[in-house]
N, CA, C and O of each residue as an XYZ file, in Angstrom:
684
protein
N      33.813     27.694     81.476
C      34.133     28.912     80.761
C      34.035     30.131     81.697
O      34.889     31.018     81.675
N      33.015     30.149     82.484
C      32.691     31.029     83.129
C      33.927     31.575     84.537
O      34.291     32.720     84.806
N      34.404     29.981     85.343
C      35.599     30.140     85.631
C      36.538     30.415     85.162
O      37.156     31.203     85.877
N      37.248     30.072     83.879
C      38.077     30.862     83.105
C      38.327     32.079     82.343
O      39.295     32.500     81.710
N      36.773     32.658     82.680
C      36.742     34.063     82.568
C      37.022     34.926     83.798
O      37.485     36.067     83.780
N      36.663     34.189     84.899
C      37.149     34.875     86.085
C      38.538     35.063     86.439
O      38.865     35.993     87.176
N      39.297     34.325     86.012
C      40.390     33.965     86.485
C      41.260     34.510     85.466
O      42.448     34.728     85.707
N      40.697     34.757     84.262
C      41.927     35.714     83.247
C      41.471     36.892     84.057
O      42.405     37.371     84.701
N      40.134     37.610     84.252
C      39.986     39.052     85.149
C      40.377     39.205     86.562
O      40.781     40.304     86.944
N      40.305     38.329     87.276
C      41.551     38.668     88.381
C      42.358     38.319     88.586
O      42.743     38.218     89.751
N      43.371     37.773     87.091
C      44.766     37.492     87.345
C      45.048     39.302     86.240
O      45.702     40.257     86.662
N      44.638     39.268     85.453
C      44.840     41.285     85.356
C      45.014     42.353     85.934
O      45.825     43.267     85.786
N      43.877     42.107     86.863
C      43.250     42.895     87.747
C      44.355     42.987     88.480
O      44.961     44.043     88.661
N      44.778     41.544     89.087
C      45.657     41.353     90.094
C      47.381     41.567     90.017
O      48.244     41.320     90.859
N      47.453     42.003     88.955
C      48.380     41.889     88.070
C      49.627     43.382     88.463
O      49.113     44.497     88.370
N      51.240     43.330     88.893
C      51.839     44.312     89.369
C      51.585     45.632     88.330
O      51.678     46.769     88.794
N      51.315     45.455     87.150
C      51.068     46.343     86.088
C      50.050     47.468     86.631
O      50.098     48.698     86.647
N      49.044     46.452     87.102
C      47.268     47.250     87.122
C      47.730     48.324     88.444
O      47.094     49.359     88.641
N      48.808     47.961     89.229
C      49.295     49.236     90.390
C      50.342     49.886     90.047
O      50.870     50.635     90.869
N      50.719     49.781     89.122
C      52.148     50.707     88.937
C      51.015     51.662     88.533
O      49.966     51.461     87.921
N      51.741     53.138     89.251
C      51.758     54.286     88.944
C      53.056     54.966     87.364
O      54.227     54.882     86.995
N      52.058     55.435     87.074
C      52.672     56.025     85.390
C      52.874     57.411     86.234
O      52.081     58.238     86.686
N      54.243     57.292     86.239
C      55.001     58.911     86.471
C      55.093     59.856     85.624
O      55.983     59.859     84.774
N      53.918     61.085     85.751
C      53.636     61.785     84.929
C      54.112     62.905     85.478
O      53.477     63.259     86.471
N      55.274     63.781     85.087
C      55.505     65.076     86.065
C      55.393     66.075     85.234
O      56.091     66.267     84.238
N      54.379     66.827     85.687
C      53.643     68.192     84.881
C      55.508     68.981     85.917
O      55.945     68.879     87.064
N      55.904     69.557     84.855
C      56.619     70.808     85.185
C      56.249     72.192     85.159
O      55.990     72.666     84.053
N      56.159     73.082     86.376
C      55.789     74.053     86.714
C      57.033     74.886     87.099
O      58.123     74.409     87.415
N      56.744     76.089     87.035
C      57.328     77.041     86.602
C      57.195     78.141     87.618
O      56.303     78.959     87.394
N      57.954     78.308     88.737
C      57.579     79.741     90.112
C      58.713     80.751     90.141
O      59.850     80.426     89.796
N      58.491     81.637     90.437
C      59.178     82.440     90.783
C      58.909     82.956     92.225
O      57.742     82.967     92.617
N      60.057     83.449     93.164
C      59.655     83.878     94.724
C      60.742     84.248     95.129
O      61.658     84.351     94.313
N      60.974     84.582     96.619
C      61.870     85.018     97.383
C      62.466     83.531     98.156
O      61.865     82.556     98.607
N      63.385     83.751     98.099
C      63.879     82.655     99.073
C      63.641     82.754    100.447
O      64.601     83.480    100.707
N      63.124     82.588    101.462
C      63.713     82.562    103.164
C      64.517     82.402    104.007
O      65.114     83.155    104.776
N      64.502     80.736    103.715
C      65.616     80.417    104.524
C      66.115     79.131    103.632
O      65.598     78.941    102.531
N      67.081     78.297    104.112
C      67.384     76.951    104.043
C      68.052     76.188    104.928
O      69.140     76.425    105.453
N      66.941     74.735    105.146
C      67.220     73.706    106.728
C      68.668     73.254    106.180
O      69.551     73.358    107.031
N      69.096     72.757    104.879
C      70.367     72.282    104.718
C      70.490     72.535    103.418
O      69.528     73.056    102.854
N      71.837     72.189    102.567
C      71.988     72.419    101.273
C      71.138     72.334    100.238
O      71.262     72.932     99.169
N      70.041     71.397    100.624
C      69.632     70.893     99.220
C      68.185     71.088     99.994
O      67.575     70.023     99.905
N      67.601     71.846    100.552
C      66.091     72.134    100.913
C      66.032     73.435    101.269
O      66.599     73.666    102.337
N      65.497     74.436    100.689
C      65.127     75.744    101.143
C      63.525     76.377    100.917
O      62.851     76.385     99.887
N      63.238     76.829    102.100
C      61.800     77.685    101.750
C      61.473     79.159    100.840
O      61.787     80.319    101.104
N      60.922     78.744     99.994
C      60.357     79.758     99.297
C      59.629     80.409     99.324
O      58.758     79.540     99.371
N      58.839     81.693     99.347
C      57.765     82.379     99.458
C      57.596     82.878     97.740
O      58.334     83.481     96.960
N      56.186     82.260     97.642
C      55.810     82.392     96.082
C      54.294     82.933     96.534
O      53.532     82.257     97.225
N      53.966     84.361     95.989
C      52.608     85.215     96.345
C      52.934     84.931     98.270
O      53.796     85.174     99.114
N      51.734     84.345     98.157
C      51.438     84.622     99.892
C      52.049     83.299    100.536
O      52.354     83.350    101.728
N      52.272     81.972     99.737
C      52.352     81.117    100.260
C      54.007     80.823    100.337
O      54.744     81.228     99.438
N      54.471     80.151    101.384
C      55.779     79.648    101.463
C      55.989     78.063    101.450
O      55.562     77.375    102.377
N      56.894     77.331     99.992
C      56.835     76.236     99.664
C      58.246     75.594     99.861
O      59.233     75.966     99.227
N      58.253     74.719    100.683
C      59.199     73.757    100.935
C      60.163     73.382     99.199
O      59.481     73.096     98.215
N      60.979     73.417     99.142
C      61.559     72.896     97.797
C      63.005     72.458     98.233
O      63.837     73.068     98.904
N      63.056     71.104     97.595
C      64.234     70.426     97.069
C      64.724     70.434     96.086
O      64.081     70.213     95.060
N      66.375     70.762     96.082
C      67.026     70.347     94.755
C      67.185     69.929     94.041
O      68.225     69.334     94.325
N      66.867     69.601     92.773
C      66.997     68.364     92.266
C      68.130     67.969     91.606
O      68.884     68.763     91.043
N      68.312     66.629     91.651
C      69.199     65.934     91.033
C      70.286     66.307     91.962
O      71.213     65.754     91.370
N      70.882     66.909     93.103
C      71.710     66.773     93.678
C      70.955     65.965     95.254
O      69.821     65.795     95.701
N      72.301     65.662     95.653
C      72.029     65.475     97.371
C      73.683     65.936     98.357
O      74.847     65.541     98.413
N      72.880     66.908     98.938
C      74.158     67.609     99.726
C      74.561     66.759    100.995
O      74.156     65.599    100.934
N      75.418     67.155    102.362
C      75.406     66.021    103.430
C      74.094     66.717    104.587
O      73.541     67.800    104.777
N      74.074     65.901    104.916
C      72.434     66.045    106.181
C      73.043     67.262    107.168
O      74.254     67.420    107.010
N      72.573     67.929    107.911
C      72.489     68.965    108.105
C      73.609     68.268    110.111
O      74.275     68.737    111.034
N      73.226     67.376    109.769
C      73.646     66.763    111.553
C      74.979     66.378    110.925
O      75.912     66.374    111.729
N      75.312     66.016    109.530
C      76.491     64.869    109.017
C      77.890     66.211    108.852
O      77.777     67.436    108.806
N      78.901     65.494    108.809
C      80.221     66.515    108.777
C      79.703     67.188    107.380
O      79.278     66.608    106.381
N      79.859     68.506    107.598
C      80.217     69.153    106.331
C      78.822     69.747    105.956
O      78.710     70.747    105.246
N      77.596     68.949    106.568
C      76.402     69.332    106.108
C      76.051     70.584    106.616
O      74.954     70.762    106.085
N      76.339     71.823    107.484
C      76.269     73.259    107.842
C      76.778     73.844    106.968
O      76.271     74.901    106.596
N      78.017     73.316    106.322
C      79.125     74.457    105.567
C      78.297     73.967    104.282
O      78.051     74.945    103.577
N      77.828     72.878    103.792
C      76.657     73.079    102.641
C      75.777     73.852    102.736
O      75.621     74.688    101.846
N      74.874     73.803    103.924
C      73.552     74.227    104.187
C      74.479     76.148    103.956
O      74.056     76.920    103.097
N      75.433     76.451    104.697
C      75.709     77.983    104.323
C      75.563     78.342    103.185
O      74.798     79.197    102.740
N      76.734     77.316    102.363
C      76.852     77.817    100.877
C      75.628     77.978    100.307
O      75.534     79.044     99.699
N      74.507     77.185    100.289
C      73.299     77.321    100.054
C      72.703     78.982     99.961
O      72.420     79.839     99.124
N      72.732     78.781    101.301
C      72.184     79.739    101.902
C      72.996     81.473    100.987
O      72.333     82.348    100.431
N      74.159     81.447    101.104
C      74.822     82.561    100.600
C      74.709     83.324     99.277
O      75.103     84.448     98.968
N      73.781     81.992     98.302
C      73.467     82.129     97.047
C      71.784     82.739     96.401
O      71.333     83.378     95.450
N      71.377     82.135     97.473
C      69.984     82.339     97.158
C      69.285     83.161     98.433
O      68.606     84.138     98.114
N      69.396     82.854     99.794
C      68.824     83.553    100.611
C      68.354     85.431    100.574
O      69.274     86.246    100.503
N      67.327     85.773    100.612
C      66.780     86.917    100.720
C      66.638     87.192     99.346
O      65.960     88.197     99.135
N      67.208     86.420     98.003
C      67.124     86.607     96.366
C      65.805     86.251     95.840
O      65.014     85.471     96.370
N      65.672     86.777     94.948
C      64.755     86.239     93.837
C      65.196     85.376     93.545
O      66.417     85.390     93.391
N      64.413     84.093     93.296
C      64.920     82.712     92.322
C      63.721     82.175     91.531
O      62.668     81.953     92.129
N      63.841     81.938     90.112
C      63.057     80.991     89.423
C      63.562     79.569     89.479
O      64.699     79.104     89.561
N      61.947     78.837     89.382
C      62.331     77.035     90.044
C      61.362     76.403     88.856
O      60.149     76.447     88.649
N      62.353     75.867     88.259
C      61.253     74.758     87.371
C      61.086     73.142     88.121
O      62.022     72.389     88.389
N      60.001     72.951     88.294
C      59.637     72.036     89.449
C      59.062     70.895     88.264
O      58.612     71.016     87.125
N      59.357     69.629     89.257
C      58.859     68.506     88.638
C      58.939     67.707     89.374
O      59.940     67.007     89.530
N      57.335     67.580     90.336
C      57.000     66.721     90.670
C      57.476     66.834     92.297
O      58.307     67.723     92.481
N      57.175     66.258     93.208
C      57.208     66.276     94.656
C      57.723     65.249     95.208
O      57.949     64.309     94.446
N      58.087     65.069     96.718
C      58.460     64.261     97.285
C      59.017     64.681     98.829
O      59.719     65.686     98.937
N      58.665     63.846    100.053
C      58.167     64.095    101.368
C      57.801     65.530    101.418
O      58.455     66.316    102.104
N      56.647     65.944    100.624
C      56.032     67.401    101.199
C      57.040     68.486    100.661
O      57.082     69.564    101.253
N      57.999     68.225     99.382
C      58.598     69.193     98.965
C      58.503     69.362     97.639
O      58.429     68.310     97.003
N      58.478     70.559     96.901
C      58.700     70.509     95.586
C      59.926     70.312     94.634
O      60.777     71.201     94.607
N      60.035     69.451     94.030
C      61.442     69.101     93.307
C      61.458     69.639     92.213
O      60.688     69.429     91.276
N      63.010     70.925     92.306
C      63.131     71.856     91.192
C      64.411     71.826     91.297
O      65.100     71.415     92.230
N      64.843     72.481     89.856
C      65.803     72.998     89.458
C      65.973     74.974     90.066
O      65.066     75.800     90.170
N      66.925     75.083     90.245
C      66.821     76.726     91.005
C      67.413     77.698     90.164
O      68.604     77.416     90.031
N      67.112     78.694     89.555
C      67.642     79.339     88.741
C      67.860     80.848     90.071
O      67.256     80.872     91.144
N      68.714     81.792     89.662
C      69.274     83.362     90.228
C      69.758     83.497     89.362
O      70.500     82.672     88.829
N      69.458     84.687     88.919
C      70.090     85.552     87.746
C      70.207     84.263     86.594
O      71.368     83.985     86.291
N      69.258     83.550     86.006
C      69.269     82.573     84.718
C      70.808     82.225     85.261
O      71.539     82.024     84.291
N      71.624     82.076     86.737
C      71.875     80.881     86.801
C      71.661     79.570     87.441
O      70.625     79.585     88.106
N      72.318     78.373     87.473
C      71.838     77.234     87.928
C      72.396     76.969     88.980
O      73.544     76.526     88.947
N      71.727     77.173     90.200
C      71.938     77.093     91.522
C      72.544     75.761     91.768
O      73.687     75.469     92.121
N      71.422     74.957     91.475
C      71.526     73.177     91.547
C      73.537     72.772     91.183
O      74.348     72.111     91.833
N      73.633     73.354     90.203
C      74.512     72.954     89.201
C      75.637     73.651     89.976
O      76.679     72.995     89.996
N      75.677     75.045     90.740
C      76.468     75.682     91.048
C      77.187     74.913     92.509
O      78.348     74.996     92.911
N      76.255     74.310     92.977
C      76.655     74.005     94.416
C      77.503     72.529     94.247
O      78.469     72.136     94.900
N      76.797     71.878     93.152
C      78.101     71.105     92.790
C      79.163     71.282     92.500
O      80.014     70.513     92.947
N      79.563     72.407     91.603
C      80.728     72.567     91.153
C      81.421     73.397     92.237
O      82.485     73.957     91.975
N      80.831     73.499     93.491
C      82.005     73.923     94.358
C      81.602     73.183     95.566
O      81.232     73.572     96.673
N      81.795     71.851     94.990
C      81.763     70.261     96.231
C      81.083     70.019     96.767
O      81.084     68.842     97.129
N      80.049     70.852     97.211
C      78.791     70.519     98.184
C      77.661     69.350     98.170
O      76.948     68.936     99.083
N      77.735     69.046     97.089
C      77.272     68.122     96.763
C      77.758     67.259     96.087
O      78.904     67.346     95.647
N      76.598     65.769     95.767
C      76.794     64.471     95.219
C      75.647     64.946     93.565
O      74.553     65.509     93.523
N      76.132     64.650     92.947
C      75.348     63.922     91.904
C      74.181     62.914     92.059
O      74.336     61.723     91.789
N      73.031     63.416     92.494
C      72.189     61.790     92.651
C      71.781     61.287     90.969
O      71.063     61.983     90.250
N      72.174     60.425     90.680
C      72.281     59.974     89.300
C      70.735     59.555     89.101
O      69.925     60.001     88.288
N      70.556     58.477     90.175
C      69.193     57.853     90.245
C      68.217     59.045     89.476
O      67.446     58.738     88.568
N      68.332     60.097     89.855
C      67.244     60.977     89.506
C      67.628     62.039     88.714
O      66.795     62.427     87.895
N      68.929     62.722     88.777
C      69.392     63.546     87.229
C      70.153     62.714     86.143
O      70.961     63.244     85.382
N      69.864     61.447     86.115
C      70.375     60.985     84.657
C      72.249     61.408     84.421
O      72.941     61.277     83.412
N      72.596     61.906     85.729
C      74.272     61.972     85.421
C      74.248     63.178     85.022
O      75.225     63.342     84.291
N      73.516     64.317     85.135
C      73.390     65.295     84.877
C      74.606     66.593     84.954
O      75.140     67.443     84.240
N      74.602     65.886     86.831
C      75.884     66.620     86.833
C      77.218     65.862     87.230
O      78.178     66.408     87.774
N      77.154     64.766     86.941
C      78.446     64.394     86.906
C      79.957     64.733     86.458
O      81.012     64.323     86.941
N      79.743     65.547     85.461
C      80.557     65.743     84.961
C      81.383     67.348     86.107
O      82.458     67.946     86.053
N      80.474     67.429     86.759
C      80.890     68.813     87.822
C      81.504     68.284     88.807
O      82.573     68.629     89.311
N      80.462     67.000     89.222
C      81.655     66.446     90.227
C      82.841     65.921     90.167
O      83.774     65.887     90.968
N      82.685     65.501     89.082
C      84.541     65.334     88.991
C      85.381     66.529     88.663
O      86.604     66.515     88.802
N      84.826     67.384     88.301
C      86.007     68.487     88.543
C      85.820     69.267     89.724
O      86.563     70.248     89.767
N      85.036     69.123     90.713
C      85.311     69.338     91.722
C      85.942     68.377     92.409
O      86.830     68.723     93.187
N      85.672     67.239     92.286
C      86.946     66.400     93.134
C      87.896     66.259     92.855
O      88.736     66.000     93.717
N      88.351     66.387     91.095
C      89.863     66.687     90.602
C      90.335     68.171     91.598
O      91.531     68.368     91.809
N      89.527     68.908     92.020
C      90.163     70.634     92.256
C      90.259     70.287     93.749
O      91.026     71.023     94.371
N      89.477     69.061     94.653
C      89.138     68.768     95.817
C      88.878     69.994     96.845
O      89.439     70.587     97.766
N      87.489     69.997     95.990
C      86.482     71.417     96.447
C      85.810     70.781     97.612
O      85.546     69.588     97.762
N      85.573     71.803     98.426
C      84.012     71.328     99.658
C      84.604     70.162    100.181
O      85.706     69.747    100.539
N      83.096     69.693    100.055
C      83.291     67.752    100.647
C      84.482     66.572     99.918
O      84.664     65.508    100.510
N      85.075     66.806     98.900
C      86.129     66.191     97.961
C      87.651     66.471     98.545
O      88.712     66.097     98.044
N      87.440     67.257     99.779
C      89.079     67.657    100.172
C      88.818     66.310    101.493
O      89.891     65.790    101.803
N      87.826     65.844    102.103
C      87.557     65.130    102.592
C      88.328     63.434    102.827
O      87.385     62.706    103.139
N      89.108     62.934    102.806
C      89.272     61.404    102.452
C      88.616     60.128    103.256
O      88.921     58.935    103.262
N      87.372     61.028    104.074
C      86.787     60.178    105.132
C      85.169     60.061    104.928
O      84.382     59.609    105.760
N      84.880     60.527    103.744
C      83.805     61.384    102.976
C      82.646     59.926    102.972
O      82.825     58.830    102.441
N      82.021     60.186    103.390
C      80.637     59.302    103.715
C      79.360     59.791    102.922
O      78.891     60.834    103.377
N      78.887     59.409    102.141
C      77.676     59.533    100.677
C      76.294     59.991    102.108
O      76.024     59.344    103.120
N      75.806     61.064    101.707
C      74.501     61.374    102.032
C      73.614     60.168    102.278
O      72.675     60.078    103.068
N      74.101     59.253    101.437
C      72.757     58.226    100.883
C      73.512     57.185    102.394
O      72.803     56.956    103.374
N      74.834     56.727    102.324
C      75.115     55.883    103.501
C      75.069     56.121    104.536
O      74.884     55.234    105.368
N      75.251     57.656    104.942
C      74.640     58.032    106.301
C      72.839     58.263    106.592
O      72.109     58.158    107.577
N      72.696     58.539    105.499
C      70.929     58.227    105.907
C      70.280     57.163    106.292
O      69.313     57.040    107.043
N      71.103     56.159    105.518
C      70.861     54.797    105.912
C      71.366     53.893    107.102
O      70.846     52.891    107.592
N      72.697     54.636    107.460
C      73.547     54.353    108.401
C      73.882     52.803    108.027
O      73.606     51.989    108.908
N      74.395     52.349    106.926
C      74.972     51.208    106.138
C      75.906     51.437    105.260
O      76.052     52.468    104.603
N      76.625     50.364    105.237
C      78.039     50.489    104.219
C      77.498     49.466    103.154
O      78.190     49.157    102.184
N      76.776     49.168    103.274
C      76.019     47.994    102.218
C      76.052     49.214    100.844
O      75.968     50.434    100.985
N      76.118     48.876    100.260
C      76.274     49.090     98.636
C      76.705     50.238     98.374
O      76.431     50.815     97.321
N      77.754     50.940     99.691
C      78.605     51.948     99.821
C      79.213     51.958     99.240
O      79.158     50.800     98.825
N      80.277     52.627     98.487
C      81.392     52.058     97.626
C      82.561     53.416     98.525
O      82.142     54.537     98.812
N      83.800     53.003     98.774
C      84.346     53.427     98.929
C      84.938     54.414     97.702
O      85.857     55.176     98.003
N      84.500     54.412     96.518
C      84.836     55.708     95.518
C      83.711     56.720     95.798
O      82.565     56.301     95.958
N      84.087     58.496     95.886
C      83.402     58.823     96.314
C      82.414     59.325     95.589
O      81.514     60.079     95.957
N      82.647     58.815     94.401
C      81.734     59.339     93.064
C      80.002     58.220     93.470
O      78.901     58.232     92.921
N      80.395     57.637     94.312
C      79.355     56.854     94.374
C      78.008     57.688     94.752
O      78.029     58.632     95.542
N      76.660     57.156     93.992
C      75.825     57.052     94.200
C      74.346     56.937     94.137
O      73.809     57.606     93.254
N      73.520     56.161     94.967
C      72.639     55.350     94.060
C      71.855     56.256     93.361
O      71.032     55.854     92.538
């Protein structure tokens, strides 16, 4: 008995359940100046004294080295730089805060899609903005005038593995 008590408690214990992390994202709420931005979809903020790394969320623009990724990182830049912006944040990732970007109650995030700069990352806005990217690639805005157009996600990886040649793709 005594072995079979052990062995239901560290097959529990041991169990993929007992390590999953429960993704709990407290959403917070900043307001600040913008600074600068390294590429489309990452810019520094200055909120009080401190200056906070923040990512876009739910989009992914092209890498700052990849074609097209400067003329993102500008557009970026042209919208928010030296502005006031409110960021409803949820939750982090490599040392950045992941928000939504508001200027003037509008949606930054949302804006840079609808004039091509970005992908839709579905994985993480639920298709949020999908519906922008296709009318930017119907209007073949930004990166959509492209026909050689390589996904953020396949050049990061530098793989065509589960690439899809449609450019709506992505994971």
């Amino acid at each position: 008995m005594k072995f079979a008590s052990l062995f239901l408690s560290l097959t529990l214990a041991l169990s993929p359940s007992a390590f999953a992390k429960k993704k709990k994202h407290k959403i917070t709420n900043l307001s600040g100046y913008t600074q600068s931005c390294h590429d489309g979809d990452t810019c520094r903020v200055l909120v009080g004294k401190k200056s906070l790394k923040i990512r876009f969320a739910g989009i992914d623009c092209p890498e700052l080295s990849q074609k097209h990724g400067k003329e993102a990182r500008d557009f970026t830049k042209s919208l928010v730089v030296g502005k006031e912006v409110n960021l409803v944040c949820e939750g982090s990732s490599y040392d950045r805060l992941t928000c939504t970007v508001f200027q003037n109650g509008k949606n930054i995030n949302q804006a840079i899609v609808e004039h091509g700069w970005a992908y839709d990352s579905t994985k993480y806005s639920k298709g949020r903005y999908l519906a922008s990217v296709n009318e930017a690639k119907s209007q073949r805005k930004g990166i959509w005038n492209d026909p050689n157009l390589i996904s953020p996600y396949c050049y990061r990886h530098k793989t065509n593995k589960n690439c899809s040649t449609d450019l709506s793709y992505m994971p």
